[in-house]
C-alpha positions in Angstrom: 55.7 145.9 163.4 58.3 149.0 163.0 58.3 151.8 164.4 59.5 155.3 163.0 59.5 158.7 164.2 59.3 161.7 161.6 61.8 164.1 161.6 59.7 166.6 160.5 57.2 166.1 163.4 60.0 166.5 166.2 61.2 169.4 164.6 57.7 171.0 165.0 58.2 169.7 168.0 61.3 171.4 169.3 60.3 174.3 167.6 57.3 175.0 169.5 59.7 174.2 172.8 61.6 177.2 171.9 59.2 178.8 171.4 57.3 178.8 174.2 60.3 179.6 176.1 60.8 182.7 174.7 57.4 183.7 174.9 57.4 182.9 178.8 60.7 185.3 179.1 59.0 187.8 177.2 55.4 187.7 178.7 56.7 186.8 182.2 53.5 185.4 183.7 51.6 184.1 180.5 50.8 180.3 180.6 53.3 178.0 179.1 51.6 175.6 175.9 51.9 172.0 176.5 53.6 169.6 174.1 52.1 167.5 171.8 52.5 164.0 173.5 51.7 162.2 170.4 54.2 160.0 168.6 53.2 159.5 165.2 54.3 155.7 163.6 54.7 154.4 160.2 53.7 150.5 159.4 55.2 148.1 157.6 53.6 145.2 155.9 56.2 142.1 155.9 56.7 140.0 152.4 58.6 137.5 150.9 60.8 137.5 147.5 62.8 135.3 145.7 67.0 135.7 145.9 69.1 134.5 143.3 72.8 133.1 144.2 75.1 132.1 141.5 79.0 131.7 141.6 81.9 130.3 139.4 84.1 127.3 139.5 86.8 125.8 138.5 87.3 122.3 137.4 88.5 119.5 134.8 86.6 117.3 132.6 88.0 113.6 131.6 86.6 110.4 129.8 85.2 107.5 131.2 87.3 105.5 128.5 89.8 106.5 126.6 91.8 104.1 123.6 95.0 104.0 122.5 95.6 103.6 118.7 98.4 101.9 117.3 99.2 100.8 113.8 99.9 97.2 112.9 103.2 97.9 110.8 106.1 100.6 111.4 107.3 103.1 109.3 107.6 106.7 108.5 104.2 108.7 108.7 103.7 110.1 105.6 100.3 112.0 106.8 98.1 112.7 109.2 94.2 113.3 108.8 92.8 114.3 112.0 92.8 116.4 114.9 93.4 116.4 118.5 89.6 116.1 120.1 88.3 115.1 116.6 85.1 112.6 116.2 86.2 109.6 114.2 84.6 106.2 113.6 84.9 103.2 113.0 86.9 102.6 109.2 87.8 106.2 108.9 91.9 106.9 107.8 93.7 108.2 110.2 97.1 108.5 108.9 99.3 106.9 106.6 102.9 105.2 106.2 105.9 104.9 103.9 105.6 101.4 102.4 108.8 101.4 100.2 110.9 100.0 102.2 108.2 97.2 102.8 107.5 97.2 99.1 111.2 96.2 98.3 111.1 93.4 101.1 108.1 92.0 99.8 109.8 91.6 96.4 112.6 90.3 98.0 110.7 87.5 99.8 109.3 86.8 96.3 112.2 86.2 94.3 113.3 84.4 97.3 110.3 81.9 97.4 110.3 81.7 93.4 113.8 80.6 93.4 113.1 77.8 96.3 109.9 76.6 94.0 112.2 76.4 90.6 114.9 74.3 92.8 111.6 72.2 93.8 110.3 71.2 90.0 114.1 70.2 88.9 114.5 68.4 91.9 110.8 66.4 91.0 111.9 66.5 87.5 115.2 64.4 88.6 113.1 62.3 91.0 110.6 61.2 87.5 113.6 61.0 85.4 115.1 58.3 87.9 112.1 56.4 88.8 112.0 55.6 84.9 115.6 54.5 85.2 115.1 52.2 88.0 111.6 50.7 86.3 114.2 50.0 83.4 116.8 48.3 85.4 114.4 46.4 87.0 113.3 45.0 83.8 116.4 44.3 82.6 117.4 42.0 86.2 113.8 40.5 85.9 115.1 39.4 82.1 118.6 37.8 83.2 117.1 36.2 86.3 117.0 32.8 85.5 118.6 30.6 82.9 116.7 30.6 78.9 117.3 26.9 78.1 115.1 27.2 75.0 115.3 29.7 71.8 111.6 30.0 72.5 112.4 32.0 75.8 115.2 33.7 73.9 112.7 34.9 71.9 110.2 35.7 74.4 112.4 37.6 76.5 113.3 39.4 73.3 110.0 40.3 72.8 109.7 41.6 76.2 112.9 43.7 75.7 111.9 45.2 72.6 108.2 46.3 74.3 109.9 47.7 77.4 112.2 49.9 75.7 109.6 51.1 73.0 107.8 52.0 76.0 110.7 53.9 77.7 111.7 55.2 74.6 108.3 56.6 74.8 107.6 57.4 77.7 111.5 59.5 77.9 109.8 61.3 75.0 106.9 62.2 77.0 109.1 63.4 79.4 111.8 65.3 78.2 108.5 67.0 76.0 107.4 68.3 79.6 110.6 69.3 80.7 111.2 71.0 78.1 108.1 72.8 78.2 108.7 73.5 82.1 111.8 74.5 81.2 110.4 77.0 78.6 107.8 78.7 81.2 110.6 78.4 83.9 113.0 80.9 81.6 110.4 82.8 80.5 108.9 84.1 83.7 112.7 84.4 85.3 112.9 86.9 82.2 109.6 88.5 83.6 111.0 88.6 87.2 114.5 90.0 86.1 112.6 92.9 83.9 110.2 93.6 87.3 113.4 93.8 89.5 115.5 95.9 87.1 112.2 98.3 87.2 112.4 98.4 91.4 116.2 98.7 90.8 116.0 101.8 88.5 113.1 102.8 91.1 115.4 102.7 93.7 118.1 104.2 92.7 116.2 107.2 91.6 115.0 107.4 94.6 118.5 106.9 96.6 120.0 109.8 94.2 117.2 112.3 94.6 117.5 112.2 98.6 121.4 112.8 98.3 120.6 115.5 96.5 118.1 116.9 98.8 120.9 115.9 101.5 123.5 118.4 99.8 121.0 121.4 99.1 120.1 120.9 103.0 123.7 121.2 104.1 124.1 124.1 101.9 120.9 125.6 103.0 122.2 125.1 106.8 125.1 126.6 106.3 124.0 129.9 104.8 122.3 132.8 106.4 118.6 132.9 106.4 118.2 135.7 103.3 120.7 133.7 101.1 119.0 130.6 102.3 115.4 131.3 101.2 117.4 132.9 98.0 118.9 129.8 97.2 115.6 128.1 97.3 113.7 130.7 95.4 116.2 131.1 92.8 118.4 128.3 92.3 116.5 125.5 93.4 113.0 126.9 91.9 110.9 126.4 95.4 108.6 129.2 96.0 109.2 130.0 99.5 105.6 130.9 100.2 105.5 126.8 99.8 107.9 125.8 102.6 105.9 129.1 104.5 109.4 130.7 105.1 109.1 134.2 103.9 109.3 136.0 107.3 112.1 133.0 108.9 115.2 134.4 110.2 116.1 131.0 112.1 118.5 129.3 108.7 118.2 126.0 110.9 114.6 126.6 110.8 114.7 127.0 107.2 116.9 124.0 106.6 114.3 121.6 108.5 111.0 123.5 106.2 112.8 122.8 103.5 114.0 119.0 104.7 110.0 118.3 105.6 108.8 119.6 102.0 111.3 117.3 100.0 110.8 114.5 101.6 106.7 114.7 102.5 107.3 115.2 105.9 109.2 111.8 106.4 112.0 113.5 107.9 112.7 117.5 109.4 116.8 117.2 110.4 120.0 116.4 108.9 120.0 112.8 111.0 116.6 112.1 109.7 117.8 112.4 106.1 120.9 110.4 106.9 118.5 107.7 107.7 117.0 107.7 104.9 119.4 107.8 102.1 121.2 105.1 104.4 117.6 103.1 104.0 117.4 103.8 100.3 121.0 102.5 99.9 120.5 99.1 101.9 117.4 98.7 99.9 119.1 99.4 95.9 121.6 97.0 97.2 119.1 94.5 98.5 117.3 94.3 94.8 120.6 94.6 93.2 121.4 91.0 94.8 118.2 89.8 93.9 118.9 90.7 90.5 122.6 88.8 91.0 120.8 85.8 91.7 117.7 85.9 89.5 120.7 86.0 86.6 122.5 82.8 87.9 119.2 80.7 88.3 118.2 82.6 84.3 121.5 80.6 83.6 121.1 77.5 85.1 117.5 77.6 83.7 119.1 78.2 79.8 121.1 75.2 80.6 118.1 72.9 81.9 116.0 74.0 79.0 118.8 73.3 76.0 119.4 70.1 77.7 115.4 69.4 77.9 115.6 70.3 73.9 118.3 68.1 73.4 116.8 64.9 75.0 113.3 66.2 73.7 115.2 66.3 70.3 116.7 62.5 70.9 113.8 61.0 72.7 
């Protein structure tokens, strides 16, 4: 229990005090009022509430797992199609790679294995053609074994003769029919290989031109001042510069790597990068320009198999 006293009750109070003071100096004799002696007290009833507390902290939030994602083959990334903190799932793209240079290796490592299985059918075509000779030298040793005493055997072995080189003879024809026609196919798809390699070749070399040309307008772009820069691109190249998103550059180096990234979708942003690649390009023309070296000396051994195969198919 509390308890208050009113100020407005000791007031009264003090007021009567004084008062009764004066009115004994004035009256002299006249008895002096008493005081109230009673306090007067206020109650409180006690209660319960409820009492919020809150606060703020500070702290960091990780993964239980994380994975790292790496791609089975190397090359330049060509493009990206996520975000950092993005949901993906299983089988979704995620980026992708420059295959060229891979491209021109695989049809390298064609020509390559094509040219080891030709050299593997004229060396089994050799191997037939001499198993038939030795069948026929056997025949003949088997026929002058031994002495013919009588014309009978004479004529016998005669016989025998005439049958195993009728059946040579055709058998030879059989032969040189199918090398011929090997030969044939052989030529034929050489032509087909030559024609795919001088496509990749032209391809190529395109390819190899148009990045020293982007290689040259770079240098040029680097070494101007940012307004003549974007200029030259606008004007003289034929760019919009809203494109390469350089209308309020000042930076010309800037410029120069915007310009590098749009011409070459983002497979390379400096000078060094571009250097790379037109050294790539180069390595690869010359690559399927030696393929093309050799595919032409096996097409020319192969027109010499197959006009000897028509000959001996001609003969037979």
């Amino acid at each position: 229990m509390c308890v208050r006293l009113k100020n407005r009750n000791l007031a009264l109070l003090m007021a009567l005090i004084m008062s009764a003071s004066t009115f004994l100096a004035g009256c002299g004799e006249e008895e002096v009022a008493e005081p109230d002696p009673s306090i007067v007290v206020e109650t409180v009833k006690p209660g319960s509430e409820t009492i919020e507390l809150d606060g703020d902290f500070m702290g960091t939030v990780e993964a239980d797992n994380t994975v790292t994602v790496t791609a089975k083959a190397s090359g330049d990334v060509t493009g990206t199609f996520f975000e950092v903190g993005d949901t993906v799932n299983a089988g979704d793209l995620l980026f992708t790679l420059d295959d060229r240079a891979a491209q021109i290796g695989m049809t390298t490592a064609k020509v390559a294995a094509d040219n080891a299985a030709i050299a593997v059918d004229n060396a089994n075509a050799s191997k037939s053609a001499a198993e038939y000779g030795m069948l026929y030298t056997e025949a003949t040793i088997r026929e002058k074994v031994g002495t013919m005493d009588t014309d009978e055997m004479r004529l016998l072995n005669a016989v025998t003769q005439t049958k195993l080189a009728l059946k040579t003879a055709e058998e030879t024809a059989e032969l040189a029919k199918e090398q011929y026609g090997l030969a044939a196919d052989q030529y034929d798809e050489l032509e087909d290989r030559i024609d795919d390699l001088q496509e990749d070749y032209d391809h190529m070399n395109r390819y190899y031109k148009e990045l020293v040309a982007i290689k040259e307008n770079a240098t040029r772009v680097g070494n101007m001042s940012a307004d003549d820069a974007k200029s030259y691109i606008q004007n003289t190249l034929g760019i919009s510069n809203s494109k390469l998103d350089i209308n309020s550059e000042t930076d010309e180096r800037e410029i120069e790597k915007k310009y590098i990234r749009y011409m070459t979708g983002n497979s390379a942003s400096t000078e060094t990068d571009l250097r790379a690649l037109v050294a790539s390009a180069q390595a690869a023309r010359s690559s399927v320009s030696a393929s093309q070296d050799a595919s032409s000396s096996s097409k020319d051994s192969l027109r010499i198999s197959r006009f000897s195969a028509a000959i001996s198919k001609e003969t037979a």
